[in-house]
C-alpha positions as CSV (number, residue, x, y, z in Angstrom):
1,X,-18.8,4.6,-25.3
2,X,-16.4,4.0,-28.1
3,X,-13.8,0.8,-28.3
4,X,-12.2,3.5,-29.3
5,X,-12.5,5.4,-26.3
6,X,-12.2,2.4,-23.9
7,X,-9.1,1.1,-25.1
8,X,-6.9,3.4,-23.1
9,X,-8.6,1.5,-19.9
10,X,-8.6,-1.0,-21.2
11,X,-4.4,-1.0,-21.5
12,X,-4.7,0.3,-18.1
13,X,-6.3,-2.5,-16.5
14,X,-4.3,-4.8,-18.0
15,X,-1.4,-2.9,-16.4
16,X,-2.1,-3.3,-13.1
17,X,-3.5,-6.6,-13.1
18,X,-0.7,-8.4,-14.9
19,X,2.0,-8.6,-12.4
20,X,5.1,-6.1,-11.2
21,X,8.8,-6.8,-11.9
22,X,10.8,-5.9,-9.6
23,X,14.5,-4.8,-10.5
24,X,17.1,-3.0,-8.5
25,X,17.8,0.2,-9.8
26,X,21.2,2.1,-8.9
27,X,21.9,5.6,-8.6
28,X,22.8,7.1,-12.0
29,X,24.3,10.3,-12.5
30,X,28.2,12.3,-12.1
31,X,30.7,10.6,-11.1
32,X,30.4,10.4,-6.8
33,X,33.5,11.5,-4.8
34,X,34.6,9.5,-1.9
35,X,33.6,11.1,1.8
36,X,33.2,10.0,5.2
37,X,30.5,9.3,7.0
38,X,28.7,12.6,8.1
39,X,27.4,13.6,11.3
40,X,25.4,17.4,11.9
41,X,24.2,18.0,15.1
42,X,22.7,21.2,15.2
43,X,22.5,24.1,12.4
44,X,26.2,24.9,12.8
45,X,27.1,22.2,11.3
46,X,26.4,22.5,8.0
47,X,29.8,23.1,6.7
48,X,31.8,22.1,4.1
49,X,33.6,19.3,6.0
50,X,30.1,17.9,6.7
51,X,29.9,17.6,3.3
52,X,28.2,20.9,2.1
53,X,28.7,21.9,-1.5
54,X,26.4,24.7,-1.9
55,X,23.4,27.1,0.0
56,X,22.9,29.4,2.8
57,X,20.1,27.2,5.0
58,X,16.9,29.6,4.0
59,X,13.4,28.5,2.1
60,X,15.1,30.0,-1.2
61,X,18.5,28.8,-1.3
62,X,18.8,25.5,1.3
63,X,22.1,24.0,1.8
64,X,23.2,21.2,0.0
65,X,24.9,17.8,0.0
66,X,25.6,16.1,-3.1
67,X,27.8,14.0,-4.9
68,X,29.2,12.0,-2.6
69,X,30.4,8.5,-2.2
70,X,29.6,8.0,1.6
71,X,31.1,4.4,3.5
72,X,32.2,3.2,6.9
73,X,32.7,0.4,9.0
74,X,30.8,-1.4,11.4
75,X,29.0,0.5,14.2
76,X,28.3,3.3,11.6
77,X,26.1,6.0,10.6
78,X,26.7,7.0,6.6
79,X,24.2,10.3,7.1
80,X,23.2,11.7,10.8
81,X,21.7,14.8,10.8
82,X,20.2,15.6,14.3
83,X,18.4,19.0,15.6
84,X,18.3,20.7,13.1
85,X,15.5,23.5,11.6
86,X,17.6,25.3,8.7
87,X,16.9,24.4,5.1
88,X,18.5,21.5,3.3
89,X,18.6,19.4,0.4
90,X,20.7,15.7,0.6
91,X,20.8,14.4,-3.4
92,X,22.5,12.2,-5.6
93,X,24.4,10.7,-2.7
94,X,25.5,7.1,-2.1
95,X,25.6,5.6,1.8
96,X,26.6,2.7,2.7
97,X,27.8,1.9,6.2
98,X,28.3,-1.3,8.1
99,X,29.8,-5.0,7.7
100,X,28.2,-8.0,8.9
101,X,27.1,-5.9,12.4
102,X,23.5,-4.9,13.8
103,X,24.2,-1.5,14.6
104,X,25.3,0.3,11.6
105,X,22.8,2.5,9.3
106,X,22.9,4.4,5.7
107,X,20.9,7.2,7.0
108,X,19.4,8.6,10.5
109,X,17.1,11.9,10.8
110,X,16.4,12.6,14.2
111,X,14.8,16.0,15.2
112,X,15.0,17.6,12.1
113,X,12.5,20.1,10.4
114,X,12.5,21.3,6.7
115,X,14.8,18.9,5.0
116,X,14.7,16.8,1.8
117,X,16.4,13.6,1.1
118,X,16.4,13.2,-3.2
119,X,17.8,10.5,-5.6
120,X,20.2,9.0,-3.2
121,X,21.0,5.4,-2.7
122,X,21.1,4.5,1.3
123,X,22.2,1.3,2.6
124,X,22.9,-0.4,5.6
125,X,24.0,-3.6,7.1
126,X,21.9,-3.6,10.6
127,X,19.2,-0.7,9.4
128,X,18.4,0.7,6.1
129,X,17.5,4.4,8.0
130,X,15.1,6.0,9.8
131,X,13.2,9.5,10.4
132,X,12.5,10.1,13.8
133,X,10.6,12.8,15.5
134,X,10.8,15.1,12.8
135,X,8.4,17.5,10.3
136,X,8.1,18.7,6.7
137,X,10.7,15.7,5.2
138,X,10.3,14.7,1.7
139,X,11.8,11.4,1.1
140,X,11.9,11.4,-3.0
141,X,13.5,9.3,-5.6
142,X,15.5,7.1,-3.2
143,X,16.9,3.4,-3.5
144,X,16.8,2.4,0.2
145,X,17.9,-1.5,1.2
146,X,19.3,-3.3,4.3
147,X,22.4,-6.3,4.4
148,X,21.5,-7.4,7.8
149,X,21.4,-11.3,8.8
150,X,19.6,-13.0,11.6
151,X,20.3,-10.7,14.3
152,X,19.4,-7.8,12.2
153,X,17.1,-4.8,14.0
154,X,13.2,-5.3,13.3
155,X,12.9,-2.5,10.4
156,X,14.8,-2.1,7.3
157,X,13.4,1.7,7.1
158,X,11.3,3.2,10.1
159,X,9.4,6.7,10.0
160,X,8.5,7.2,13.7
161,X,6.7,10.5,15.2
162,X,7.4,12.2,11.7
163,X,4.2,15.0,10.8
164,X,3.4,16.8,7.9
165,X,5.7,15.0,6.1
166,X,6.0,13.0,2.1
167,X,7.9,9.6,1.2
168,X,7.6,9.3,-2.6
169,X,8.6,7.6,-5.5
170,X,11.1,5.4,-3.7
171,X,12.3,1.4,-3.7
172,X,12.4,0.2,-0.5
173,X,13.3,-3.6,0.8
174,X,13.9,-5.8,1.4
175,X,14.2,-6.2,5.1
176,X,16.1,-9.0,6.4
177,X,14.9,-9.2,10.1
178,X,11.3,-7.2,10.1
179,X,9.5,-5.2,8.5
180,X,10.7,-3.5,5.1
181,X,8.7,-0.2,6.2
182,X,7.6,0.6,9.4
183,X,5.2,4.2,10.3
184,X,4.8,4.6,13.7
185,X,3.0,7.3,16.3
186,X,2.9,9.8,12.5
187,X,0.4,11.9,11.4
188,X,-1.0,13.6,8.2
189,X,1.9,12.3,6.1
190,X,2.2,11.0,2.8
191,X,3.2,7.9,1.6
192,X,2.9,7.4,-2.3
193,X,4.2,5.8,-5.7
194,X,6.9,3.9,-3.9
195,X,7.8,0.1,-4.8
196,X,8.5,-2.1,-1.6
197,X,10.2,-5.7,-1.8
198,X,8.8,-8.3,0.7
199,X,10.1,-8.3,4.1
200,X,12.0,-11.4,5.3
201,X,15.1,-13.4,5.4
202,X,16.4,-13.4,1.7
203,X,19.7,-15.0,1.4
204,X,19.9,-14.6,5.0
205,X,19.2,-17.2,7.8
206,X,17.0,-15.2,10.7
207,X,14.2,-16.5,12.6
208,X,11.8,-13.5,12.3
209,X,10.5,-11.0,9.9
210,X,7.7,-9.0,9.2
211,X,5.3,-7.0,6.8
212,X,6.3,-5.4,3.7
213,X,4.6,-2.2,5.0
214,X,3.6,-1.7,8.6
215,X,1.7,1.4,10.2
216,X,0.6,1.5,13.7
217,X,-0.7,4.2,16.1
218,X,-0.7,6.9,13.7
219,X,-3.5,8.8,11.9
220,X,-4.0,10.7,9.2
221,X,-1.5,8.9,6.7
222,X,-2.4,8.8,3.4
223,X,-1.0,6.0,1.3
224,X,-1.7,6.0,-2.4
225,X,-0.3,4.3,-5.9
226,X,2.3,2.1,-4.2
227,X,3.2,-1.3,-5.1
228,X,3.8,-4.1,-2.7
229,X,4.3,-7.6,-3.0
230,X,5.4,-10.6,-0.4
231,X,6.3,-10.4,2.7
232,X,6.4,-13.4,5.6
233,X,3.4,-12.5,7.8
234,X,1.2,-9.9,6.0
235,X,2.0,-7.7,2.6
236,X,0.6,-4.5,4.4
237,X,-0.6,-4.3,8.2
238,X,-2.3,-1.5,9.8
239,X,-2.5,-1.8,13.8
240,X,-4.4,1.3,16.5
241,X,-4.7,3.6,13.6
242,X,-7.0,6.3,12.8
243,X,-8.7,8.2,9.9
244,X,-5.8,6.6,6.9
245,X,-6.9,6.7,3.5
246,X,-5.5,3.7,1.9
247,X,-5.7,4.8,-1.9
248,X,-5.0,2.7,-5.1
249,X,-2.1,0.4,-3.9
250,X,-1.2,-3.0,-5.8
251,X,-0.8,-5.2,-2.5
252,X,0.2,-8.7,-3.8
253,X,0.8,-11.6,-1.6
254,X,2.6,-14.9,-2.1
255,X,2.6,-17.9,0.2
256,X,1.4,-15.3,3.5
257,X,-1.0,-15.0,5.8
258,X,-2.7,-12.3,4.6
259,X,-2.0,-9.7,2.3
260,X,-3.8,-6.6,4.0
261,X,-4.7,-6.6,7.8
262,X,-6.4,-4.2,10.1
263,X,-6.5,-4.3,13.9
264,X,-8.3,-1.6,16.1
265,X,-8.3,0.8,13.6
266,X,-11.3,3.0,12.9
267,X,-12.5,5.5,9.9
268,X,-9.6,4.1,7.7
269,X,-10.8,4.0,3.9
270,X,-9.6,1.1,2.0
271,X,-10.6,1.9,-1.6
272,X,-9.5,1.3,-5.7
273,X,-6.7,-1.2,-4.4
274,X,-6.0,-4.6,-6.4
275,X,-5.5,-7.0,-3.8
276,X,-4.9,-10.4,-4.7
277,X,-1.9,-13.2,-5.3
278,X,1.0,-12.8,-7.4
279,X,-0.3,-13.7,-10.5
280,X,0.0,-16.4,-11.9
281,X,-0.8,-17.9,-8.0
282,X,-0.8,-21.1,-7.2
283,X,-0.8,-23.3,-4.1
284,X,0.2,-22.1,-0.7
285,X,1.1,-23.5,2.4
286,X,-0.8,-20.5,4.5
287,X,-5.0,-20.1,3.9
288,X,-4.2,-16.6,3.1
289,X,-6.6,-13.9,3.4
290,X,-6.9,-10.7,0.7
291,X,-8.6,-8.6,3.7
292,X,-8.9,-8.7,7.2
293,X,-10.4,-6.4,9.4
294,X,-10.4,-7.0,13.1
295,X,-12.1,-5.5,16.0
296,X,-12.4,-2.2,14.2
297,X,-15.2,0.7,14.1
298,X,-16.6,2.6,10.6
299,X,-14.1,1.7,8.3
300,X,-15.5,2.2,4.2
301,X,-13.8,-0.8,2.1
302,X,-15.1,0.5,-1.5
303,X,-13.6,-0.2,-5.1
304,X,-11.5,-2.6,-4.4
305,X,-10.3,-5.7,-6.8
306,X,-10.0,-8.7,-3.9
307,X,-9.1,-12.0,-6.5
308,X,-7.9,-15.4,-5.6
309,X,-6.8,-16.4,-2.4
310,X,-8.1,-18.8,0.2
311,X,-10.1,-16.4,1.6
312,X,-11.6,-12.9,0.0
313,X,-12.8,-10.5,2.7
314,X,-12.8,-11.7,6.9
315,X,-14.8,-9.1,9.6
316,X,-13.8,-10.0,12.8
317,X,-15.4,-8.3,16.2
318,X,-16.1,-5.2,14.1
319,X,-18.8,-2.7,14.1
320,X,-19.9,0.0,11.5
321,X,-17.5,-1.2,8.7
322,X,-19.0,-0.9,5.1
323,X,-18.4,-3.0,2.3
324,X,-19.5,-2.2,-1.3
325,X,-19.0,-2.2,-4.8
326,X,-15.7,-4.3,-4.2
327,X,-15.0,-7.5,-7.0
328,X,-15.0,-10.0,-4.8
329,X,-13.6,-13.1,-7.3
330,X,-12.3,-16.6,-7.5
331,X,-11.8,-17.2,-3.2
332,X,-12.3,-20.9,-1.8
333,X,-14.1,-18.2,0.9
334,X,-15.1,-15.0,-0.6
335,X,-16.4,-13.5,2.7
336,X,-17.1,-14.5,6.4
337,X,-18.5,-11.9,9.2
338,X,-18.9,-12.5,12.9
339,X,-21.4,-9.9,13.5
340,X,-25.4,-10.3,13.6
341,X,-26.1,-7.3,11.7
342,X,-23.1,-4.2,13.0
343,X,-21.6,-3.7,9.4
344,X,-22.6,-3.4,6.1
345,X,-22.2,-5.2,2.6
346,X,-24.6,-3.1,0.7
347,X,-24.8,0.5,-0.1
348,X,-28.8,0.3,-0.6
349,X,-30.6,0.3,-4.0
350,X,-30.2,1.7,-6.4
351,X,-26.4,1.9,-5.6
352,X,-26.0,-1.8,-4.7
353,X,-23.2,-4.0,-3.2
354,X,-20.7,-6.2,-4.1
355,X,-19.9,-8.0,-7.2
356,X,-19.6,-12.2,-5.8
357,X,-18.3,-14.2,-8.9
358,X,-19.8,-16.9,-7.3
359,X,-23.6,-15.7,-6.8
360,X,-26.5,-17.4,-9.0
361,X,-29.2,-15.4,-8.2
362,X,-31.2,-14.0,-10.9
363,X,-32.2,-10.2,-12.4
364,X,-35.5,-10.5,-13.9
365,X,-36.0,-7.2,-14.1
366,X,-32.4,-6.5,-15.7
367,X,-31.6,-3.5,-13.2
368,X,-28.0,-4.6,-12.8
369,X,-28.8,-6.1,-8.9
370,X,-29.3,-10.1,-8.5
371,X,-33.2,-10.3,-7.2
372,X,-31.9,-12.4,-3.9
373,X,-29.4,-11.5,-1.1
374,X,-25.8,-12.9,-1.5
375,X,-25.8,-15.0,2.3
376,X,-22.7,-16.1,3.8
377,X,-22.7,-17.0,7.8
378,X,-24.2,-14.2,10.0
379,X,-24.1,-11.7,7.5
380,X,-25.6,-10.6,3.7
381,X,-25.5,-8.6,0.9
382,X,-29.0,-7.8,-0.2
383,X,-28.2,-6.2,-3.6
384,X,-25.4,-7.9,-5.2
385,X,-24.3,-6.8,-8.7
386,X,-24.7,-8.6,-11.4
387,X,-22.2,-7.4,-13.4
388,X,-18.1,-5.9,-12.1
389,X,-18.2,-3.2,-10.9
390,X,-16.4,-0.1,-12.7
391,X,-16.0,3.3,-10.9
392,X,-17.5,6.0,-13.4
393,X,-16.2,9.6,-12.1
394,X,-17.4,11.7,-14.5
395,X,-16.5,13.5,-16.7
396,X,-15.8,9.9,-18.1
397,X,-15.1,6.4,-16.8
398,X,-11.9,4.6,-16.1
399,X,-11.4,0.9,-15.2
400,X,-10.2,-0.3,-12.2
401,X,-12.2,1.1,-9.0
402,X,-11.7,4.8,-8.4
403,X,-12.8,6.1,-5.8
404,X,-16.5,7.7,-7.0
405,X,-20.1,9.1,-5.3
406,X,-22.2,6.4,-4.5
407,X,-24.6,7.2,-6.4
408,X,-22.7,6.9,-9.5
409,X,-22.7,3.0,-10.5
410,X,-21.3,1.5,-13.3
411,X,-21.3,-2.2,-14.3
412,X,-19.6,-3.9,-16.9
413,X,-20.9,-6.0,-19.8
414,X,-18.4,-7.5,-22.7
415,X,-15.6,-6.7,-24.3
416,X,-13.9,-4.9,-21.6
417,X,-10.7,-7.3,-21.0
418,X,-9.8,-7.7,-17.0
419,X,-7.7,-10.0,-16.2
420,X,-8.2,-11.8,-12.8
421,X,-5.2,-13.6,-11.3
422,X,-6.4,-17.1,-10.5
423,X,-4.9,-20.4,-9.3
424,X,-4.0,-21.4,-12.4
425,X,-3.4,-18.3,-14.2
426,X,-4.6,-15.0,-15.6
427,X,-8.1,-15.2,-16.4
428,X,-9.2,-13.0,-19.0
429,X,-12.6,-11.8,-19.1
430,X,-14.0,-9.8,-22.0
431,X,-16.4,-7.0,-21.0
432,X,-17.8,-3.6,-22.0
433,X,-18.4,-1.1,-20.1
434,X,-22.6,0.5,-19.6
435,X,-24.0,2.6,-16.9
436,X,-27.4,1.1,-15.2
437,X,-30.5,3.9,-15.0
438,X,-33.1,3.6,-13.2
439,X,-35.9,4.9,-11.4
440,X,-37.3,1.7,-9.7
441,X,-36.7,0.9,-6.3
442,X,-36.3,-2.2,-4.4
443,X,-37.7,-3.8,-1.1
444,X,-35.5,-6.6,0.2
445,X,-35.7,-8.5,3.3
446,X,-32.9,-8.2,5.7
447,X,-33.3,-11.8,7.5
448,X,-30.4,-14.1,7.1
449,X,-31.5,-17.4,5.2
């Protein structure tokens, strides 16, 4: 390959691993007319009091609501529409209901079917909004944040029992009593390219808060390109779920306990994520963990970037979880597995394992894979890598951990630059980029030294 050719991955890498600036956008556009807060219960009530400008409810020309200035007082809701199965399309709107009160929302969707919410800004002082027991939503291009204080509901925005459904390209957060995001009972729904603040008390005194993206007892939830940083307890927890795909997220934790967790979940892939501190880290008062897995079955952790926190990778009561071609880099612990031999770190030879900055084993034979396990507790990764590991999709490579057929490997050499976030800083590592051939194979022992 080309510097020429690597340079664009290069940039890219560098991209991603260099940190995320948040900034709170605001809702740009006409000028917004003033309207009161809207309730539609049923399809009958999409008139123009309710705030319709335009449409007749069908596929090809929904009704719409737009350009409005929405506010009330305490105790209210900016946007309900409830019951509903016509067509219709909520953009460039502006909600914000509530004052110093628990009860009051910027937007609830309960019941509905076949309705978009675009480019709007929704706030409110107890709950940012929910979507509840509804199908085909698409959530686009939103600014979405809560006011509320100590007594504030648990989520700042909830999606519960919502199917077939996409939330994308929206700022959420933060949350000033729980969660910023909470999915509950959902199924194959998208969630992707949205920014989420931490959860937790901000400005505001409260006594409990929660993750900056939380997903329990759903399935088939796809969530890919977001960014997430913070939160009090965990950056992004996932609790009784089933078959997610967990897709190229930055998850970024601060002084937390962990930055992703899994509980009882099982065939959930976890793959091409950067996972890791805020750079430039630092000291903590938690002993935060990058991944945690906990009494879950078959779950595929591949491709991932896991940098510099107390702990890199912790398998707890778990059986049939795979682990490979991760970075694993710059943890006090880079790994720790309670099981005598239920999961895997390897994917065999010649696709290897894991890359351990830490390992000093040897590769006599230059194949790419350290000629000794990498041992840690009850557990092992017979071929380590001795070089990071880059996914290689043909029809050519990119940086970063794509997601890739195992039997494509790719390992890096110089002058490709990475940077790692460490405890002190951004490490830059200069590496190029090679892919390993070969036709030997490899007998290694499976005991634990």
């Amino acid at each position: 390959m080309t510097s020429r050719g690597l340079l664009p991955q290069v940039l890219a890498c560098l991209l991603i691993v260099s940190g995320i600036l948040f900034a709170v956008p605001h809702v740009a556009g006409s000028t917004l007319s003033d309207h009161a807060p809207i309730l539609i219960n049923g399809d009958s009530d999409f008139t123009a009091s309710n705030g319709v400008t335009g449409g007749t409810g069908t596929f090809s020309d929904p009704y719409v609501i737009s350009g409005w200035s929405i506010t009330g007082s305490a105790g209210t809701i900016c946007i309900h529409i409830v019951n509903t199965s016509v067509y219709f399309i909520v953009e460039n709107v502006q909600a914000s209901c509530g004052n110093f009160d628990t009860t009051s929302s910027g937007m609830e969707i309960q019941g509905v079917s076949n309705g978009q919410i675009l480019s709007s800004s929704i706030q409110g002082w107890g709950e940012s909004g929910e979507i509840d027991s509804s199908t085909n939503i698409l959530f686009s291009n939103n600014q979405v944040f809560t006011e509320g204080g100590a007594n504030a509901p648990r989520y700042g925005f909830s999606i519960t029992g919502v199917t077939n459904s996409t939330v994308s390209g929206n700022t959420f957060g933060p949350a000033s009593g729980g969660d910023s995001v909470h999915i509950s009972n959902s199924r194959n729904d998208l969630f992707s390219g949205n920014t989420i603040y931490p959860g937790g008390c901000g400005a505001q005194a409260c006594t409990s808060s929660g993750a900056t993206l939380e997903i329990d007892h759903s399935s088939l939830i796809t969530v890919e390109g977001n960014q997430m940083s913070n939160g009090t307890q965990c950056v992004f927890s996932l609790n009784y779920d089933l078959s997610l795909q967990i897709l190229g997220n930055t998850l970024q934790g601060g002084d937390v306990a962990c930055v992703v967790s899994l509980e009882r979940t099982n065939s959930t892939v976890i793959s091409g994520n950067l996972i890791g501190p805020v750079p430039p880290g630092g000291s903590s008062i938690w002993p935060t963990v990058d991944l945690s897995i906990y009494y879950s079955e078959n779950d595929l952790v591949t491709g991932n970037n896991i940098t510099a926190e107390y702990q890199g990778i912790l398998l707890g009561g778990d059986t049939g979880i795979s682990v490979f071609h991760n970075n694993v880099i710059n943890n006090k612990v880079q790994a720790s597995d309670d099981s005598t031999g239920g999961n895997h770190w390897d994917n065999g030879y010649p696709s290897g394992g894991n890359y351990w900055s830490d390992y000093s084993g040897s590769d006599p034979d230059n194949d790419g894979i350290g000629d000794t396990p990498y041992v840690f507790n009850y557990s092992q990764d017979s071929y380590p890598l001795m070089k990071l590991f880059v996914a290689s999709p043909d029809p050519s490579p990119s940086v970063g951990g794509a997601v890739v057929p195992v039997d494509k490997l790719a390992l890096l050499g110089p002058f490709v630059l990475l940077a790692l976030p460490a405890a002190a800083g951004i490490v830059l590592i200069a590496l190029y980029s090679k892919r390993i051939k070969t036709n030997k194979g490899k007998m290694r022992e499976q005991s634990i030294a």
